[in-house]
Structures are given as structure tokens and as C-alpha cells.
ZAZA-119070 format. One record per residue (C-alpha): residue in three letters; x, y, z; chain. Coordinates in nm, 4 decimals. Last residue first. Example, Ala and Ser with C-alpha at 12.3 -4.5 7.8 and 13.67 -1.06 7.14 Angstrom:
# residues 2
<site type="SER" x="1.3670" y="-0.1060" z="0.7140" mol="A"/>
<site type="ALA" x="1.2300" y="-0.4500" z="0.7800" mol="A"/>
END
This chain:
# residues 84
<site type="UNK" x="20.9759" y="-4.6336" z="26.9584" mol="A"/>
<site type="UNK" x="21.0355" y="-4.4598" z="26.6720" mol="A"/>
<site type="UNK" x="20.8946" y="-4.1094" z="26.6021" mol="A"/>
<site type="UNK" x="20.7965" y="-4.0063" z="26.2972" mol="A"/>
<site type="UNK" x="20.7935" y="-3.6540" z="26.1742" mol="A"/>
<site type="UNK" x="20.5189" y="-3.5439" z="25.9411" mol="A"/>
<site type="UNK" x="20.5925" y="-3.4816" z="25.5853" mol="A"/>
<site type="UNK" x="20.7252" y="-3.1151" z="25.5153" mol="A"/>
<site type="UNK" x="20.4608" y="-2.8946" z="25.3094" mol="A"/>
<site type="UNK" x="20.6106" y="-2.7859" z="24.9943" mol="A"/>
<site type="UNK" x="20.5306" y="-2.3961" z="24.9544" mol="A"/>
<site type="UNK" x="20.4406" y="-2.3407" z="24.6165" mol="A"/>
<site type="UNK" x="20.5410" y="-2.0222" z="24.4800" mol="A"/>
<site type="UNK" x="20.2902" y="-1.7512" z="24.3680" mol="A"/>
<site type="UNK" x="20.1202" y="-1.7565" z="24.0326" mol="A"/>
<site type="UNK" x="20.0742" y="-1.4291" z="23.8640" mol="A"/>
<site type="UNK" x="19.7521" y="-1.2515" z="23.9064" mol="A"/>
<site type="UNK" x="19.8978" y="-0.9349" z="23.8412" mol="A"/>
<site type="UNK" x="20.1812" y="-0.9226" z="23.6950" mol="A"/>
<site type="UNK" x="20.4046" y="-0.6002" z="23.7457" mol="A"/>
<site type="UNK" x="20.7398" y="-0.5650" z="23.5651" mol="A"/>
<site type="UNK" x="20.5381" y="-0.3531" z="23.3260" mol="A"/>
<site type="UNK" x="20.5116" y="-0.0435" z="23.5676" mol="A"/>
<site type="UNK" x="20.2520" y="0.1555" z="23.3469" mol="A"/>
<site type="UNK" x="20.4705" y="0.4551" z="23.2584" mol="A"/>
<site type="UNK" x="20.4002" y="0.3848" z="22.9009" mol="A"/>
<site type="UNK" x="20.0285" y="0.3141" z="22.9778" mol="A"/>
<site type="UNK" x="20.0050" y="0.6630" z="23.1192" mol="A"/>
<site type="UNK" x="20.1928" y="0.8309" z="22.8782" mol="A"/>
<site type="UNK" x="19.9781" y="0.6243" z="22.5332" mol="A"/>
<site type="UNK" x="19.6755" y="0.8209" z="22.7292" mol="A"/>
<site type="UNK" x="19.7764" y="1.1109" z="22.7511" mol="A"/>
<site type="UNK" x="19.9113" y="1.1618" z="22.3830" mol="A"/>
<site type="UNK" x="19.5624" y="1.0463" z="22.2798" mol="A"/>
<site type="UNK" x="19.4102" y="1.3470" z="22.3754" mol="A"/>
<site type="UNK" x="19.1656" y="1.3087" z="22.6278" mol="A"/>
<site type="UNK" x="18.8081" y="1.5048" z="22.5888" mol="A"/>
<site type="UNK" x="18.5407" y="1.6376" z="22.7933" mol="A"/>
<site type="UNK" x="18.2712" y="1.8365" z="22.6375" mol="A"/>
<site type="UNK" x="18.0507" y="2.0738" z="22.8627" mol="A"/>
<site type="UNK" x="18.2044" y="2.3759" z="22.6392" mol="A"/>
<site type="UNK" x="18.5346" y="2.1980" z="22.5352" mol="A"/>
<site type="UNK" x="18.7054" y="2.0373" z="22.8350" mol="A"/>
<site type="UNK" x="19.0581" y="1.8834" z="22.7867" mol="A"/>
<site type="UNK" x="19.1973" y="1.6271" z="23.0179" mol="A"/>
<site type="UNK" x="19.4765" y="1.5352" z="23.1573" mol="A"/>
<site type="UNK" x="19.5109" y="1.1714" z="23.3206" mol="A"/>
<site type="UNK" x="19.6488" y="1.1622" z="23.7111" mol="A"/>
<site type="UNK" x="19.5580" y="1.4586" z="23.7881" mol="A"/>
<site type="UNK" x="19.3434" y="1.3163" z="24.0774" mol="A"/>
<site type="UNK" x="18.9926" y="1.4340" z="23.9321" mol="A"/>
<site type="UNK" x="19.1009" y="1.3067" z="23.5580" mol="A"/>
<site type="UNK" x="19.1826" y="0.9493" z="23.7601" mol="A"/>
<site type="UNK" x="18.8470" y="0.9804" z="23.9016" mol="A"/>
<site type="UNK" x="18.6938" y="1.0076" z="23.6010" mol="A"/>
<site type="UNK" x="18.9015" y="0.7510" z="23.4591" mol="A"/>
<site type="UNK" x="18.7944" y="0.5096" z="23.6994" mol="A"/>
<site type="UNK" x="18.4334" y="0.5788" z="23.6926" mol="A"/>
<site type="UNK" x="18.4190" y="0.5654" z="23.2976" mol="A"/>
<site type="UNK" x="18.5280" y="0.1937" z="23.3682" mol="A"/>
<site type="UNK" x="18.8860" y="0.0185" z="23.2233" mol="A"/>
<site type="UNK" x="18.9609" y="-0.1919" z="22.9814" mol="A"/>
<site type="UNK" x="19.2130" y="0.1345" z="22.8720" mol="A"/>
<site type="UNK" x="19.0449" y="0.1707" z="22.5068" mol="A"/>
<site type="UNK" x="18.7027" y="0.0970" z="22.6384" mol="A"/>
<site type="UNK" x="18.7814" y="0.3682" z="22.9154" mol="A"/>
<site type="UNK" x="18.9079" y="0.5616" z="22.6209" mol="A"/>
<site type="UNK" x="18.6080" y="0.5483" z="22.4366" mol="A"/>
<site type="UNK" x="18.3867" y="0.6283" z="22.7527" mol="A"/>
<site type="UNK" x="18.6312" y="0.8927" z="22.8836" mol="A"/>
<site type="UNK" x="18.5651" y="1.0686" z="22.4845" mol="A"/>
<site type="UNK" x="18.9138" y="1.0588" z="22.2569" mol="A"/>
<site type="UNK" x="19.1300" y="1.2814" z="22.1384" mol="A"/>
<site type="UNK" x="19.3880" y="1.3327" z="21.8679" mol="A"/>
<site type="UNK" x="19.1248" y="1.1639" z="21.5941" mol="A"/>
<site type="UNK" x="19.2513" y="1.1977" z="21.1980" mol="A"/>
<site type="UNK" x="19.4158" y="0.8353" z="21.2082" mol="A"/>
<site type="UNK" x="19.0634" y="0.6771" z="21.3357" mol="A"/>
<site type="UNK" x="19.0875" y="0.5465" z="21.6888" mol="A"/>
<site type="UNK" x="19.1492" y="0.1770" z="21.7828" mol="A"/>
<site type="UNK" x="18.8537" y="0.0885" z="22.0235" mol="A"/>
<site type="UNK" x="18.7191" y="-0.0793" z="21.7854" mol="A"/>
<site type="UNK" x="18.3159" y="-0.0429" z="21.6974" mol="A"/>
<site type="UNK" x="18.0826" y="-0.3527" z="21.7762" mol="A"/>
END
């Protein structure tokens, strides 16, 4: 099983490494690489992101945001009862 921590000498990394790296698919940072949204380098047919990109995008990663985070419970009001 190989980290997903780079070696200190490594500026770039390969989408699969830094879809590992992100927890997310190749797919999705293909497509983010088609959208602009992560710069990429090509060398010959080799596709690289340098490491600078990626530690932007999860910098600018709204933090606020939780996903999955438990909503409010709504407390149901008992039933009303009518005396008669």
C-alpha cells in the first residue's frame, strides 16, 4: 500500500496519485482538468499536477461546509385534545 504523501523531491503528481491524494476518482479530476478548475501540465502524452495546484484547491475548499452534518430535530407537537 504506497502513501499518498509525495516524496520531498516530487512537484507533481499523476491524476491517479492525486485522485488518491484528493479521495477522489480519476473521473473527477479529469473533468475538473477539462473545466479549468485544476491546472495541469502535459509532457509528451504525460499528464501531470503540480502540487501547488492541488494544496490551492483544497485551500479554497469552503471549510464552513459539512457535509453530512446532522440537521435539527423538529419536535413534533402532541395531539390536541378536546374536552367534552
Amino acid at each position: 500500500m504506497s502513501s499518498v504523501i509525495p516524496p520531498p523531491n516530487v512537484t507533481a503528481l499523476r491524476p491517479e496519485r492525486a485522485a488518491k491524494a484528493l479521495d477522489v476518482s480519476r473521473r473527477t479530476i479529469d473533468r475538473m482538468i477539462a473545466r479549468g478548475e485544476l491546472a495541469a501540465i502535459r509532457i509528451g502524452k504525460a499528464v501531470r499536477i503540480p502540487l501547488s495546484e492541488l494544496e490551492r484547491l483544497v485551500s479554497a475548499a469552503p471549510c464552513a461546509q459539512v457535509i453530512g452534518a446532522p440537521r435539527a430535530v423538529r419536535r413534533r407537537r402532541a395531539p390536541l385534545r378536546i374536552a367534552g
